[in-house]
C-alpha positions in Angstrom: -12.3 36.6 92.0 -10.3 35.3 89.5 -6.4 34.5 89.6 -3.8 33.8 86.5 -0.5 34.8 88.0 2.1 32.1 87.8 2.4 30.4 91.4 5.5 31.4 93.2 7.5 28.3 94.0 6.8 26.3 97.3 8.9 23.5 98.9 7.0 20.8 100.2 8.7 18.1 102.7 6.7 15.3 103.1 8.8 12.3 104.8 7.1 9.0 104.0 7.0 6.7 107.0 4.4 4.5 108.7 4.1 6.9 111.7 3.1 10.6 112.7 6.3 13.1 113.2 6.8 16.9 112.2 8.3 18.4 109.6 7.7 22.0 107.9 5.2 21.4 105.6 5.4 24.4 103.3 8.5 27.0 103.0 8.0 30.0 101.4 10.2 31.9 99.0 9.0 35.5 100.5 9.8 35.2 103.9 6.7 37.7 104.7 4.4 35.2 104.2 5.4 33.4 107.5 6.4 29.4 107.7 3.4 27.4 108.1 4.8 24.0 110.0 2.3 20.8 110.5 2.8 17.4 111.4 2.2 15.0 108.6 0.6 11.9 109.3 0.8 9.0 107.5 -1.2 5.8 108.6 0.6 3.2 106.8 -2.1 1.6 105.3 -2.7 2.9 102.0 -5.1 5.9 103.1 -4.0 9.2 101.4 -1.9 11.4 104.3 -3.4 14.2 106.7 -1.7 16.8 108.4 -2.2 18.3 112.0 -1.1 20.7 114.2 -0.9 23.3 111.6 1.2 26.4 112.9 0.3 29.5 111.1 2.0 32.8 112.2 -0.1 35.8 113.2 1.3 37.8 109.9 -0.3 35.4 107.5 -0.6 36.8 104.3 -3.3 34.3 103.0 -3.7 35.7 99.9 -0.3 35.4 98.6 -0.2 32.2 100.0 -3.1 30.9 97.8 -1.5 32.7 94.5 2.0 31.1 95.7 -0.2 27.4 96.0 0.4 26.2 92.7 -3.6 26.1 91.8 -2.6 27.0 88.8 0.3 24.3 87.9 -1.8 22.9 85.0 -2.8 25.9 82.7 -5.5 24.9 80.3 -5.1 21.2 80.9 -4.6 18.3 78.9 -8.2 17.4 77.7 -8.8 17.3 74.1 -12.6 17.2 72.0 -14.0 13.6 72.3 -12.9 12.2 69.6 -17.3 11.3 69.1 -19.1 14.0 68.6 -15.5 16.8 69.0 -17.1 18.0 72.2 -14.0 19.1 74.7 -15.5 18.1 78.1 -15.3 21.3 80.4 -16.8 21.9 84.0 -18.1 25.1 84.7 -17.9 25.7 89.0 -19.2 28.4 91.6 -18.9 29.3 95.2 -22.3 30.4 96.9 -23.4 31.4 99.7 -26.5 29.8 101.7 -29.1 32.0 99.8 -27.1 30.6 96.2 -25.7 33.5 95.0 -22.8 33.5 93.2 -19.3 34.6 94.7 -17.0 33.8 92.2 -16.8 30.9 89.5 -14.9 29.9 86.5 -14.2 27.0 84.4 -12.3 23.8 84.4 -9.8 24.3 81.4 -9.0 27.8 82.0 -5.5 28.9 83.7 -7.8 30.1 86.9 -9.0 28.9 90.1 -11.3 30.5 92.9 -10.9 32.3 96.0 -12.9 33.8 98.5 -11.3 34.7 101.6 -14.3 34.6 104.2 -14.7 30.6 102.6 -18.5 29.6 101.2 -21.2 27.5 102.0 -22.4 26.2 98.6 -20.7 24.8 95.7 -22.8 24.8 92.0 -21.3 22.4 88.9 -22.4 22.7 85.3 -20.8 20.9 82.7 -20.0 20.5 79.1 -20.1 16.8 77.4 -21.8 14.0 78.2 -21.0 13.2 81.6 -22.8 13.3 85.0 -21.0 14.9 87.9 -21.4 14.1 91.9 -20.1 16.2 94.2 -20.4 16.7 97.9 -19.7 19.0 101.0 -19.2 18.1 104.3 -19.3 21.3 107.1 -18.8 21.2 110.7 -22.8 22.0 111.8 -24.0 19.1 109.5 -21.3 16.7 108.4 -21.7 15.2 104.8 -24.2 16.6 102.8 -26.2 14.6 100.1 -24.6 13.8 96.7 -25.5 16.9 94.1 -25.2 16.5 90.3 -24.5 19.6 88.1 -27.0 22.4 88.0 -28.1 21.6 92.0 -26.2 23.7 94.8 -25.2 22.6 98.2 -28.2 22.5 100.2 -26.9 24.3 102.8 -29.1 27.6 104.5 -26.6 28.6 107.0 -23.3 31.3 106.2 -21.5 30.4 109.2 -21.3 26.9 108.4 -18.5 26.9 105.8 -17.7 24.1 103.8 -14.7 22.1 104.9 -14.1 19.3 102.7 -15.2 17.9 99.5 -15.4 14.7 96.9 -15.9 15.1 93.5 -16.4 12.1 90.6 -17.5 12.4 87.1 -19.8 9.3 85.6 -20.4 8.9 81.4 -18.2 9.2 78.5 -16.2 12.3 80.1 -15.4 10.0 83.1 -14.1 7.2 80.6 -11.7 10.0 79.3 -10.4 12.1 81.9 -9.8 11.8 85.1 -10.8 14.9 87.3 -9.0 16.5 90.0 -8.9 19.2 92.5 -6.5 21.1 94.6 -8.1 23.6 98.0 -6.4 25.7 99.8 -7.9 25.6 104.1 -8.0 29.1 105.7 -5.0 28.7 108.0 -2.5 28.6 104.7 -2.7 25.2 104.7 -2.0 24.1 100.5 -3.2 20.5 100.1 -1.8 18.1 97.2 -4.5 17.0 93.9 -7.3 15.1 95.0 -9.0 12.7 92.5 -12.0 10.7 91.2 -14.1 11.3 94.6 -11.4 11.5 97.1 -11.9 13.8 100.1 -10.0 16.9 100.2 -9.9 19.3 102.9 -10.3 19.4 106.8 -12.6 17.6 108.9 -12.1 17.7 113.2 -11.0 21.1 113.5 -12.5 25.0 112.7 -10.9 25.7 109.6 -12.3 26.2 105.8 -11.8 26.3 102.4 -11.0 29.6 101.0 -9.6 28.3 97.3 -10.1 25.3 95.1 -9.3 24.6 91.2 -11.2 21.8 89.6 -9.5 20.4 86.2 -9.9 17.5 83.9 -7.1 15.8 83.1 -7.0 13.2 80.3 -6.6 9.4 81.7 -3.8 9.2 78.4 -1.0 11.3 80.4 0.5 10.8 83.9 -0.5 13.8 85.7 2.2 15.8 86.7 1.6 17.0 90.2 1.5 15.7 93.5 -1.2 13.7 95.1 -0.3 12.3 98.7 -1.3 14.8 101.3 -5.2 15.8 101.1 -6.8 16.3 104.4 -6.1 18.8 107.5 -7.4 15.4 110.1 -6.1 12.7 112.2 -7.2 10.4 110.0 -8.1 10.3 106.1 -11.6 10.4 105.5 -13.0 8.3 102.9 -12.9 5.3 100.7 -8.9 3.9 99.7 -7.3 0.8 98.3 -5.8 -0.9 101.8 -3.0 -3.1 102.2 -4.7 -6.1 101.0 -5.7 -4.8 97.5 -9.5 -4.0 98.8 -11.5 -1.4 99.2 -11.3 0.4 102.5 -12.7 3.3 104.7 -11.1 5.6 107.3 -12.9 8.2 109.7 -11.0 11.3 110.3 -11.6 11.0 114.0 -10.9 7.3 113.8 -14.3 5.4 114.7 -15.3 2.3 112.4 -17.7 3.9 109.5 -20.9 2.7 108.8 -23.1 3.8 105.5 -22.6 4.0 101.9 -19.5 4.7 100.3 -17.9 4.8 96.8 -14.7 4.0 95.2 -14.3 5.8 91.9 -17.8 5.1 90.9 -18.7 1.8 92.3 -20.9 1.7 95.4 -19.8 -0.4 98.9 -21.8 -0.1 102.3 -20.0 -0.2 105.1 -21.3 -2.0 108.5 -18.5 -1.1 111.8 -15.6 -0.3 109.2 -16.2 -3.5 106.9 -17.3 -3.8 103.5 -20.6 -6.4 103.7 -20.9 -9.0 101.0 -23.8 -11.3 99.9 -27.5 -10.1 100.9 -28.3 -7.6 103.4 -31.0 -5.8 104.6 -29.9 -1.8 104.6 -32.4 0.9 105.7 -35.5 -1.0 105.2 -34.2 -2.6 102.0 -32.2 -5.9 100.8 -29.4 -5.2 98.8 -27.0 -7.9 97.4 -23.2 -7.1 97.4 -20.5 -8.7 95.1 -17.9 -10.6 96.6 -15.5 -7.7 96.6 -17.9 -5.6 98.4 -19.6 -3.4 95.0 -23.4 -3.9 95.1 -25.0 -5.7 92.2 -26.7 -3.2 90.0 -28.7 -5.8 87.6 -30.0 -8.7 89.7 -31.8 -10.9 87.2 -28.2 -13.4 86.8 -28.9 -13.9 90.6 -32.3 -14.1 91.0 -33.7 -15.3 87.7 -36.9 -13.6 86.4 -39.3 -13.5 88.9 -42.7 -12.3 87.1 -44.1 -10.0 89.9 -42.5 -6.4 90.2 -43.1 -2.9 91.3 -41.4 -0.2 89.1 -40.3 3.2 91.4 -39.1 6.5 89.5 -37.7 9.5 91.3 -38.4 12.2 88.6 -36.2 14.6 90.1 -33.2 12.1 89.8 -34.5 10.9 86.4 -33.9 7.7 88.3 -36.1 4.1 87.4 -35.8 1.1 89.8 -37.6 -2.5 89.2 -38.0 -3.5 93.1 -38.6 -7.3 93.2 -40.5 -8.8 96.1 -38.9 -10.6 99.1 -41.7 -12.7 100.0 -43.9 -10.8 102.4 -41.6 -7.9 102.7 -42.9 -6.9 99.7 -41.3 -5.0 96.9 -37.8 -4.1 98.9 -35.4 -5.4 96.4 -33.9 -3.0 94.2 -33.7 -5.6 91.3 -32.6 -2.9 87.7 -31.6 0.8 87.9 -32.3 2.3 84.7 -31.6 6.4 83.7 -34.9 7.9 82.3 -35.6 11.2 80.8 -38.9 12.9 82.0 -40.4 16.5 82.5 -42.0 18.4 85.3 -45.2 17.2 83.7 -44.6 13.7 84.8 -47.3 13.2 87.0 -46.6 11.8 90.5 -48.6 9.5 92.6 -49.2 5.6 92.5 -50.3 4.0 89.4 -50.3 0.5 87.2 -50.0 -0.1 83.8 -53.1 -1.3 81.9 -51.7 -1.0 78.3 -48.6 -2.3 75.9 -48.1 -1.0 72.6 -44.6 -2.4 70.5 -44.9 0.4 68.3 -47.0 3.6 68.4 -47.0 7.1 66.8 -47.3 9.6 70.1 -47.9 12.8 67.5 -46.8 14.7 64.7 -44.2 12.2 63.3 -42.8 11.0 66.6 -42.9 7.2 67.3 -42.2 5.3 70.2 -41.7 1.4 70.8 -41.6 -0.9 73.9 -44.5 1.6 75.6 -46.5 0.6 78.7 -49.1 3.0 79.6 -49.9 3.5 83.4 -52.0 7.0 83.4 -54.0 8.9 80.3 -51.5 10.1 77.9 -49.0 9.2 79.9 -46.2 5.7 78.8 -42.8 4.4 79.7 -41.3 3.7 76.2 -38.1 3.7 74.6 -36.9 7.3 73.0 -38.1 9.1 70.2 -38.0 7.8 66.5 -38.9 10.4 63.5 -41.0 9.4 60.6 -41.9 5.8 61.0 -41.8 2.9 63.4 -38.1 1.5 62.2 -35.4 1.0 64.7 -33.2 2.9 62.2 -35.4 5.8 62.7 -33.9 7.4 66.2 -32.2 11.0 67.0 -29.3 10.3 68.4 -29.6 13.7 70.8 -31.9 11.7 72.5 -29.6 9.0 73.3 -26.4 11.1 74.2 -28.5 14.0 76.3 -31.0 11.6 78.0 -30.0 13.3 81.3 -30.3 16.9 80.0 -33.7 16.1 77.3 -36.7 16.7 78.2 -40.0 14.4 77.4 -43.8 15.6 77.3 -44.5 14.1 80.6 -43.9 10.3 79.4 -41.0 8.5 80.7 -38.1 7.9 77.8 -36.1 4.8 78.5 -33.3 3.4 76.6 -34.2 1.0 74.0 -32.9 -1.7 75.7 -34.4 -0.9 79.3 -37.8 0.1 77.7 -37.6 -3.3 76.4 -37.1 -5.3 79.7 -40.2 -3.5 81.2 -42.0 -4.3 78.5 -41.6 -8.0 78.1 -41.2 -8.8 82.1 -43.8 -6.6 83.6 -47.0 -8.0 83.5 -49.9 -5.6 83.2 -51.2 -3.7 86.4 -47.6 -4.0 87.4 -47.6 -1.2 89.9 -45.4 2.2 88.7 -45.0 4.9 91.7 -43.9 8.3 91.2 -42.2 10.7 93.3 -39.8 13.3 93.8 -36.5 13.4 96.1 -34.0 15.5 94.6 -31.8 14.2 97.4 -31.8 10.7 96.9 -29.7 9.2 94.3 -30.2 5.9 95.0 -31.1 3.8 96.6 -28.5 2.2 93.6 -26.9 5.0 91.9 -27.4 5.0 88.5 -25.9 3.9 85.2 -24.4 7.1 83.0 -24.3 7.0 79.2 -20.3 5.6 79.0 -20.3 5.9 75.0 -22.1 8.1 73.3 -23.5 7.5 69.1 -22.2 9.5 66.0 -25.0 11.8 65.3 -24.6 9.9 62.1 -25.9 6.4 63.9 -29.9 6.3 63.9 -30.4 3.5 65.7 -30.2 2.9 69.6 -27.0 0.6 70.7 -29.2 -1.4 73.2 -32.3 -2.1 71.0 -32.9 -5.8 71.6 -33.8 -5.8 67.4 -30.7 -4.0 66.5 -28.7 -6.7 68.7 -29.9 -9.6 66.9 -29.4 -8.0 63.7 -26.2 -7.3 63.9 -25.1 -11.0 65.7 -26.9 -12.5 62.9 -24.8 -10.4 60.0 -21.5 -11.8 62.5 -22.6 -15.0 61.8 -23.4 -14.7 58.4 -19.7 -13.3 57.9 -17.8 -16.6 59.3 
């Protein structure tokens, strides 16, 4: 069900003070709707506020209440075509149920937002641009669900179990652009302010549900106009927050010291008894090293040096690649480079090791390939695709800007750059494993294409040849 009716003004008093106390939340200009009161809690230590004890009044009209929550303060948005490829970024969003069928959806730059009264147990992205989205539910039977990216729904089987609360972040050059934001509206009447950039939003600790949500983008440019303090129905904010100290911190909704992985924006913490861990640590069977401010180190060859002797992992149903090095007789347990891949469901899966290199090699027709290590038949990692000849000014740039949405033969495209590092540092028979875990984004999330090329440019930003020649025509120019 769809909605475009102007919202019908609601007053919001929200007292800001470093304790809990009540006030009425929301006041309603149609005095049938009912007063919904709550008291507002703020912790007074940077954590977005929560509200509790909601009082809704038997005569609830909660359908005029969500068409009177101002989901639909931002019309069309602010976000313009990227000013690359004139592409204007747009998210496309559904409710499900637990057997994925669609309830309602819509779109992110449309004056519209989604409603279904009885709530929903799966939420379904698809997207416009180049960007990755990561979204996630949390319900009352099963708590947080894994991270989804666009075109994968909630993986949730059961109706009854509705989802309660939600983060959403965009990755790539729509994340560099525009910010993105969402507004729900919980079950009991309850109208929460904007969320953002992977805050939670909703209700965690008691039985209520989301019943509405708008997602919009909203360019980074312009100060968004609406407010963005209140977010949860909880005792406590859930999730990750910039604390008193300048630092990234994490609350519980019911108050207990977190442990696990967590992000802020999109940088990635872990979290051991409510603090953020720093230096090397062994996490679920792995060893993970963690920046001083608490993000974990996605590229470890500054700290470690080159060590000669890896195993290369890739999750084809992530399209994720990670170089493990080896902690002594551990064995390969440190996530040493994440790289995005592009692959097929023909990528074969099972264990392998490479036994060939090529620099430069025709694959058919007039494709070409560079930086390839073969590891099984027919089937290389190599860089992407180049038409007509082995010459680094030879790429399609599609390849480069869609490597999370193209698809390969069955080989495993890399970027020019990335393809190059497993080519020079990987000895032969380096081990290469393959397996699926749609699930499992890690265990380092990662990287997103953050600027796409002109479909002009033929020639891949990280090639290691392309580097050099353009430093040496800087030089040349002093």
């Amino acid at each position: 069900m769809r909605h475009t009716k102007k919202a019908v003004a609601i007053m919001t008093a929200v007292m800001t003070m470093a304790m809990t106390f009540t006030t009425p939340m929301f006041s309603f200009a149609d005095e049938s709707f009912g007063a919904v009161t709550a008291t507002t809690v703020d912790a007074g230590n940077g954590a977005p506020k929560t509200v509790t004890n909601v009082n809704s009044p038997a005569n609830l009209d909660l359908g005029a209440v969500v068409k009177s929550a101002g989901l639909d303060a931002l019309g069309e948005g602010n976000t313009p075509p990227d000013p690359i490829l004139g592409v204007t970024p747009m998210l496309h969003y559904e409710l499900r149920d637990a057997a994925q069928n669609k309830i309602t959806g819509t779109e992110s730059n449309l004056n519209t937002y989604l409603y279904s009264p009885h709530g929903f147990s799966s939420i379904y992205f698809e997207h416009q641009g180049i960007a990755r989205f990561y979204y996630r539910a949390y319900t009352k039977k099963h708590g947080w669900f894994p991270w989804q990216n666009s075109k994968e729904g909630t993986p949730n089987g059961d109706n009854s179990d509705k989802i309660q609360a939600l983060q959403i972040r965009v990755k790539g050059y729509t994340g560099t652009m525009d910010d993105v934001y969402y507004k729900v509206v919980l079950n009991d009447g309850t109208s929460l302010d904007w969320a953002k950039n992977g805050q939670t939003t909703g209700t965690i600790g008691t039985d209520k549900y989301i019943v509405a949500i708008k997602i919009a983008l909203w360019h980074n440019t312009e100060t968004f106009p609406q407010a963005t303090s209140v977010l949860m129905e909880a005792n406590n904010y859930e999730g990750t927050y910039i604390g008193a100290d300048g630092k990234v911190a994490y609350s519980t909704a019911s108050g207990a010291p977190y442990t696990g992985w967590a992000f802020y924006n999109n940088d990635q913490y872990y979290f051991h008894e409510g603090q953020r861990v720093t230096g090397w640590q062994y996490i679920d069977g792995l060893k993970f090293y963690f920046n001083e401010d608490g993000t974990v180190a996605r590229d470890l060859e500054p700290i470690m040096g080159l060590t000669g002797d890896y195993q290369i992992k890739y999750n084809k149903s992530t399209r994720t690649m990670t170089i493990y090095a080896k902690d002594g007789k551990n064995g390969y347990i440190i996530p040493f480079k994440t790289f995005m891949g592009t692959s097929s469901t023909d990528t074969p899966v099972g264990s392998f090791k490479t036994y060939a290199k090529y620099r430069w090699k025709i694959m058919h027709d007039n494709i070409y390939c560079q930086y390839l290590n073969r590891f099984k038949d027919g089937f290389i990692i190599h860089s992407l695709i180049y038409y007509d000849a082995p010459n680094s000014n030879k790429l399609d740039p599609n390849t480069y800007n869609y490597m999370d949405d193209a698809s390969s033969a069955g080989c495993i495209r890399l970027k020019a750059g990335d393809a190059a590092w497993v080519y020079s540092n990987t000895p032969l028979s380096t081990p290469v494993i393959i397996f699926e875990d749609q699930w499992n984004k890690g265990p380092i999330e990662k990287p997103a294409i953050d600027k796409p090329i002109p479909l002009s440019q033929h020639y891949d930003p990280t090639d290691p040849v392309m580097i050099a020649q353009q430093q040496a025509t800087a030089a040349n120019a002093k």
